[in-house]
C-alpha positions in Angstrom: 0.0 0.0 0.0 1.4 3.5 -1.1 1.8 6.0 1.7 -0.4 9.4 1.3 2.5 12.2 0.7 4.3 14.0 3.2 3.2 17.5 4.2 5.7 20.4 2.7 6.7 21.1 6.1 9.8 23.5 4.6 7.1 25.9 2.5 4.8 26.2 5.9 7.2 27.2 7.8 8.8 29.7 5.0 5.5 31.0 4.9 4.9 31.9 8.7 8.1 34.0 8.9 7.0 35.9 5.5 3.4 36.6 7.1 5.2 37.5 10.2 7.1 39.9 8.6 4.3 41.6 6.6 2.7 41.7 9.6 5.1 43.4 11.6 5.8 45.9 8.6 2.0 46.9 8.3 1.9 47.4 11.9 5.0 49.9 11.8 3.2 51.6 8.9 0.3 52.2 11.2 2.1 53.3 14.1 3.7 55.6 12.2 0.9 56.6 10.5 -1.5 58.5 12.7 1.5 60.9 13.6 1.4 61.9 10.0 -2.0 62.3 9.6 -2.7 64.6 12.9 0.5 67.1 11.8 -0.2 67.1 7.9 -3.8 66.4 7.8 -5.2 64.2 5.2 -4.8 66.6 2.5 -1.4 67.2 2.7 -0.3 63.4 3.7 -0.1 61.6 1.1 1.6 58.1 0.6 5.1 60.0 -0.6 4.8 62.3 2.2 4.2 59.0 4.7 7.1 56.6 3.2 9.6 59.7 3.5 8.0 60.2 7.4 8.5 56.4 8.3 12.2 55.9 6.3 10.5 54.0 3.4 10.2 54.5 -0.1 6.9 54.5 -2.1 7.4 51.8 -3.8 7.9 49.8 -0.4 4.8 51.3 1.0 2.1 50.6 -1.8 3.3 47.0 -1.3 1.3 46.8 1.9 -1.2 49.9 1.3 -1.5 50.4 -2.5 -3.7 53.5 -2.3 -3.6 56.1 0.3 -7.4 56.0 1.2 -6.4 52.6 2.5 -3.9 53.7 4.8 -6.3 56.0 6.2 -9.0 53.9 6.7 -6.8 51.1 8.1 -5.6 54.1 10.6 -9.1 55.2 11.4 -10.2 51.9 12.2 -6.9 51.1 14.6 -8.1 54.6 16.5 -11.5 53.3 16.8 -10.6 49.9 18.2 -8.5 51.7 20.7 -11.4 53.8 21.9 -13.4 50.8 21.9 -10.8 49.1 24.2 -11.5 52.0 26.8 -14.5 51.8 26.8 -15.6 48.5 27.5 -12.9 49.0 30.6 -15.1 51.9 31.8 -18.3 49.2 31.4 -16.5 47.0 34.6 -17.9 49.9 36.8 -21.9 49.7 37.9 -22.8 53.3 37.8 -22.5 55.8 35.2 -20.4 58.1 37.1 -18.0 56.1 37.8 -17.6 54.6 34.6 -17.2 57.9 33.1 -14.4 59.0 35.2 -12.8 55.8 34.6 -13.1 56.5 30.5 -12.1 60.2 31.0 -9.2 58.8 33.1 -8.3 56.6 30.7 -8.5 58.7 27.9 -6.3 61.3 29.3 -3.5 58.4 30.2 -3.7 57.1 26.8 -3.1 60.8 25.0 -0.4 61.0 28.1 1.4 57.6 27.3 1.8 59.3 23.5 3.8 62.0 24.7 5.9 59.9 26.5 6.2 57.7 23.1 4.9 55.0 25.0 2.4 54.2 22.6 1.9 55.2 18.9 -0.2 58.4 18.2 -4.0 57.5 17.1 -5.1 59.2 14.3 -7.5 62.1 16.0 -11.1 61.8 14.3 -11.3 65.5 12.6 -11.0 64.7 9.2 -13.2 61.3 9.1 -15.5 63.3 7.1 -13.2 63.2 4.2 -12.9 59.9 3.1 -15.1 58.8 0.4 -16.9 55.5 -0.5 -16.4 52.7 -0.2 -13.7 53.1 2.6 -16.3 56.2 4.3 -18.8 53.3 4.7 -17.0 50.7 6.7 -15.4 53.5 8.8 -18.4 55.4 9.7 -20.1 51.7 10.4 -17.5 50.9 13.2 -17.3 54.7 14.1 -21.3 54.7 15.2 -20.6 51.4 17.1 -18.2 53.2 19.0 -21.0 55.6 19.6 -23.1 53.0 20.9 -20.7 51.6 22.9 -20.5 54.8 24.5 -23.9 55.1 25.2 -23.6 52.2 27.3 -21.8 54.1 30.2 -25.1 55.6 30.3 -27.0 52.7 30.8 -28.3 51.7 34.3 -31.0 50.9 36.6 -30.8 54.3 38.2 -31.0 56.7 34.8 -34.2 56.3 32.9 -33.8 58.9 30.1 -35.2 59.0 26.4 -33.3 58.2 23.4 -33.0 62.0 22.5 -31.2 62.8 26.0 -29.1 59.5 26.0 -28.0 60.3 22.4 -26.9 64.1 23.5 -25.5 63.2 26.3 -22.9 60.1 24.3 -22.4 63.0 21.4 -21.5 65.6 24.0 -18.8 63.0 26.3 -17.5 62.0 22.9 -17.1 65.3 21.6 -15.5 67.0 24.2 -12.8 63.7 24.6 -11.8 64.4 21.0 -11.8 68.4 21.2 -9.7 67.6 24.3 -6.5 66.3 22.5 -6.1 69.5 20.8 -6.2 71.9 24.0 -4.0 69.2 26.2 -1.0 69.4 23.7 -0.2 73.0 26.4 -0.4 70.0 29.2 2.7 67.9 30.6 2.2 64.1 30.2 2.4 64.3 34.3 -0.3 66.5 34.7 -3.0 64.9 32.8 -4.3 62.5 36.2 -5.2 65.9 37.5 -6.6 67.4 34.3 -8.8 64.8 33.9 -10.1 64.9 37.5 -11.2 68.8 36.7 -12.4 68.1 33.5 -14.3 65.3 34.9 -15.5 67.8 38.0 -16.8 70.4 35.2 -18.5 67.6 33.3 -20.2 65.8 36.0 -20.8 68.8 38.6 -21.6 71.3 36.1 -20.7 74.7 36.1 -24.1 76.3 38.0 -24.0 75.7 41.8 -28.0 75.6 41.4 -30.2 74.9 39.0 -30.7 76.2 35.4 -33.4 77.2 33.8 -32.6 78.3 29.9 -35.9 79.3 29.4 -34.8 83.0 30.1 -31.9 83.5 27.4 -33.2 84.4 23.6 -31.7 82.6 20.8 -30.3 85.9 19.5 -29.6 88.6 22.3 -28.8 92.3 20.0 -25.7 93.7 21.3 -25.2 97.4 21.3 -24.0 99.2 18.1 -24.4 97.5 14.3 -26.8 94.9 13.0 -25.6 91.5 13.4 -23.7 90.6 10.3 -24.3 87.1 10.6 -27.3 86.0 11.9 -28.9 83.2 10.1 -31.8 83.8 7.9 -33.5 82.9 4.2 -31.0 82.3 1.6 -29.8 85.3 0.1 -29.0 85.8 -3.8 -26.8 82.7 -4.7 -24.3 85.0 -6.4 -23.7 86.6 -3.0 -21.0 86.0 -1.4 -22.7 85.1 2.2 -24.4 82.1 -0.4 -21.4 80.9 -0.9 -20.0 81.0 2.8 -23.1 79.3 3.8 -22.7 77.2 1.5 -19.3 76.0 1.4 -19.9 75.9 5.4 -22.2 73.5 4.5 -20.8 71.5 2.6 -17.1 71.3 4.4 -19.6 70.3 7.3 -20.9 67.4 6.3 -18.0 66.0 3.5 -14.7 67.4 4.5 -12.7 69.6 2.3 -12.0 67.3 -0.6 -15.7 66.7 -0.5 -16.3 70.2 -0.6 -15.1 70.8 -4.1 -15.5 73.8 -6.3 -17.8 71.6 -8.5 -20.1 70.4 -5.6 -20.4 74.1 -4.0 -21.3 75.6 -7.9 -23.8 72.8 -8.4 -25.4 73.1 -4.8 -25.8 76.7 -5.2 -27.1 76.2 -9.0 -23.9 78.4 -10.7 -20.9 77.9 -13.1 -17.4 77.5 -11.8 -16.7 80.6 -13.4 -18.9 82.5 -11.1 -17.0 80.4 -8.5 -14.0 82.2 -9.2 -15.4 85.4 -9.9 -16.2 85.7 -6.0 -13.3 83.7 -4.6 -9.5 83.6 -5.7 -9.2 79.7 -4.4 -11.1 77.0 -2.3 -8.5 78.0 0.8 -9.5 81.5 0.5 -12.8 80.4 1.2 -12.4 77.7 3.6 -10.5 81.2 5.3 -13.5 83.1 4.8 -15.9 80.7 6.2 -13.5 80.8 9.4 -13.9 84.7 9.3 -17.5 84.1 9.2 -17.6 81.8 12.1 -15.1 83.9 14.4 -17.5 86.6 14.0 -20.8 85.0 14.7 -18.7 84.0 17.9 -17.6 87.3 19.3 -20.9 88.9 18.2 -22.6 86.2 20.5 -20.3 87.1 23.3 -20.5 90.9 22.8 -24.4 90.6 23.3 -23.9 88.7 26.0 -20.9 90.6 27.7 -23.2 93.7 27.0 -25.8 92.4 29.4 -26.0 93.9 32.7 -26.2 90.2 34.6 -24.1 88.0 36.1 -21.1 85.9 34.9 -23.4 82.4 34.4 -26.0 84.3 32.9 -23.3 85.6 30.3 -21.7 82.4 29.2 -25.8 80.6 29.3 -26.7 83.4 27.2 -23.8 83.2 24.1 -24.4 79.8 24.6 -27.9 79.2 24.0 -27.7 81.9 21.1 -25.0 80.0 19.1 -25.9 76.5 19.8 -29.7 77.6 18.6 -28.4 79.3 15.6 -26.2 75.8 14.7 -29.6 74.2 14.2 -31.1 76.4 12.1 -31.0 76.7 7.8 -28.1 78.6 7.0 -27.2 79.2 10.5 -23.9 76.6 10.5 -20.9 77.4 12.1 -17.6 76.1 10.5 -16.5 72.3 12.5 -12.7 73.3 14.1 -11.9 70.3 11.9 -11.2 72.7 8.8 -8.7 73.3 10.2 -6.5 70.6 8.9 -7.7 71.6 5.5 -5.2 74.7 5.3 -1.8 75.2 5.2 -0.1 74.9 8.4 0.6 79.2 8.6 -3.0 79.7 8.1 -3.9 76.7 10.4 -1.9 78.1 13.0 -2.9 81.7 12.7 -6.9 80.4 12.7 -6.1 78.6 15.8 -5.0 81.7 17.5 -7.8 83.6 16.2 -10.2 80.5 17.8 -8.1 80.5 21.3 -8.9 84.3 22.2 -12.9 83.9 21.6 -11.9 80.7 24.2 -9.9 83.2 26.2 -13.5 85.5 26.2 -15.4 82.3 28.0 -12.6 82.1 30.3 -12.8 86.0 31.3 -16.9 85.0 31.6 -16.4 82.0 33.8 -13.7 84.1 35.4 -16.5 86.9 36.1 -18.7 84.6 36.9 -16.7 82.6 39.9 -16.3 86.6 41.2 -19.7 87.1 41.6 -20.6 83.8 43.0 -22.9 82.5 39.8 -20.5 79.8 38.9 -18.7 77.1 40.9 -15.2 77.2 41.9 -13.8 75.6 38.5 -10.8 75.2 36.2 -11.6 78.1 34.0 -8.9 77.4 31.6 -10.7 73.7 31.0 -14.3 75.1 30.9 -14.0 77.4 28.5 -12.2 75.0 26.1 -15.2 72.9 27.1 -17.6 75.6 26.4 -15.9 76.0 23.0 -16.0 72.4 22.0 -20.2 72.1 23.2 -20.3 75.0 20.4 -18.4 73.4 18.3 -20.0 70.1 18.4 -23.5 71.2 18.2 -23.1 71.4 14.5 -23.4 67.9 14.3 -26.4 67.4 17.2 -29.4 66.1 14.1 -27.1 63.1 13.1 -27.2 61.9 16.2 -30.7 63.2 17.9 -33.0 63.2 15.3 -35.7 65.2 17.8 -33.2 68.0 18.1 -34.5 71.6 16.5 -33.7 75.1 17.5 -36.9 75.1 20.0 -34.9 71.8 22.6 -31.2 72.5 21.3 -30.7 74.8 24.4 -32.1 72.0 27.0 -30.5 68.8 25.1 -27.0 70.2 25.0 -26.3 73.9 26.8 -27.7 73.0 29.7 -26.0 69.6 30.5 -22.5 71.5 30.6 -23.9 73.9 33.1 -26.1 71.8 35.7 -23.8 68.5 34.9 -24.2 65.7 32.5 -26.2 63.2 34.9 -28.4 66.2 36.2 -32.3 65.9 36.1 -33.6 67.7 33.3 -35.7 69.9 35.2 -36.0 72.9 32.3 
């Protein structure tokens, strides 16, 4: 009787060492990789700009990612598995609060073990909005089970809230984690144990040392002196140039830059590229604009609010209310902080000063406010980049509360920054 033939036992085990290898070279590639992405954004990173970053050549590189969007989805989907990591941590704890404090903490030790290189730098979530199909749909799939993963924390015997508050509240933890990794950069890897304890003492204990009622503040105090320039209203003639700022807001919004073309904003707003260019030099000169445009609904918001003889709390509740309303409404959009990485670095950097003072203004608020004894004892410095990133954020409140309008903006996501995120919703 013939004997069956003997395994290749030499090409099995030539094979493991080569898969090994690849392995261990992807993984290198994607360590690597999310450094790249968070200093060049995704515009400006592409695969030559990665392979010179990591000591490779391109050639090298498309061996294991043979087109840049796959890079950056592999990247996105590594940051999102390490969130997901923390989060089912926090999940050991029985009560919300403490498993928030335990994600917070955990968050703030993971962007503190990057400093110290002791782990790779996740790529930060900013630009998820640019990548396109098919790559946008897998991403965005495992990036709203994060969400609901998040929402978990929230889940237990003692909080019985709707879907719309449960949603806010996960959109507003989650947005103020990831605004959070731009404002810690000024913080020492040491220090971040304590930052997270404050930021966790202005998330949780609010900012009010008694309750708050919203119902008081209009959408859109008028500060002394000129007409607000930017208040949002009915679409104005599409050859304006406020159409195409509102537009382009739009747009940038909800696709990213490279979504945002000069085709897409023409065709939205029903006009040729040449009229495109006729009112703007270049798409950066209008992703600029639409910064200058955004800066200014800010500080008009403020200036109404500083003009009003009342209290410190009253004057932060008061922008507040006005800008998160107005982020609701048609046309009212304020530009996402995540244009940012759609710029050059000069511009990026002198937008990001321009954005810092209008946080400086919430400090001086909160500041005013502590004086005068409306607002608790708090970390002003963190507050008011907390303040910022509520504002921020509320662009983006409809994806993920489908109830929310300009009417219950205020009370879904103001309010739970100033009376605490577990607070009863008692206005």
């Amino acid at each position: 009787m013939s004997s069956a033939p003997a395994p290749n036992l030499s090409a099995d085990q030539d094979e493991a060492p080569r898969s090994s290898r690849f392995d261990l070279r992807k993984e290198k590639i994607l360590n690597a990789a999310g450094a790249v992405f968070n200093s060049h954004g995704l515009r400006d990173a592409t695969l030559a700009v990665i392979a010179t970053d990591i000591g490779l050549n391109l050639k090298s590189l498309r061996y294991y990612f043979q087109r840049r969007e796959d890079l950056v989805a592999a990247a996105f989907m590594r940051s999102i598995e390490a969130h997901q990591d923390l989060v089912q941590d926090a999940l050991g704890e029985e009560e919300a609060e403490a498993r928030i404090r335990r994600f917070v903490g955990a968050y703030f030790d993971l962007q503190a073990s990057v400093k110290r290189g002791q782990r790779p730098e996740f790529v930060h979530f900013g630009d998820v909005r640019a990548l396109t199909e098919p790559h946008s749909d897998v991403v965005w799939a495992a990036y709203g089970r994060l969400f609901q993963s998040i929402r978990r924390l929230f889940r237990t015997p003692r909080l019985t809230w709707d879907r719309a508050r449960l949603n806010a509240a996960t959109h507003m933890l989650l947005s103020q984690l990831l605004w959070s990794v731009v404002w810690t950069s000024a913080y020492a890897p040491e220090d971040h144990a304590r930052v997270a304890a404050r930021f966790c003492d202005i998330l949780l204990g609010g900012l009010a040392p008694g309750p708050v009622d919203l119902r008081r503040f209009s959408a859109f105090p008028s500060a002394p002196g000129p007409a607000c320039s930017t208040a949002p209203g009915p679409a104005t003639d599409r050859l304006s140039q406020d159409s195409f700022l509102r537009t382009a807001t739009a747009l940038i919004n909800q696709l990213g830059y490279r979504g945002a073309s000069v085709d897409r904003i023409s065709a939205e707003l029903g006009v040729s590229k040449g009229a495109f260019y006729h009112h703007n030099d270049t798409r950066d000169g209008l992703v600029v604009a639409c910064f200058e445009r955004t800066f200014a609904a800010v500080r008009e918001a403020q200036d109404a609010a500083l003009a009003a003889e009342t209290d410190g709390l009253s004057r932060v509740a008061a922008a507040s209310v006005s800008l998160v309303t107005r982020q609701m409404l048609d046309n009212g959009a304020l530009l996402r902080t995540s244009a940012l990485t759609a710029i050059g670095p000069e511009l990026r950097a002198r937008m990001s000063g321009r954005m810092a003072r209008l946080t400086l203004r919430f400090a001086d608020m909160l500041n005013d406010g502590m004086a005068d004894g409306s607002v608790r004892v708090r970390d002003v410095r963190i507050a008011a980049e907390m303040m910022t990133a509520m504002i921020n954020s509320a662009e983006e409140l409809g994806r993920w509360v489908k109830t929310a309008t300009a009417d219950n903006a205020a009370g879904l996501y103001v309010r739970p920054l100033l009376a605490g995120l577990l607070a009863d919703a008692d206005a």
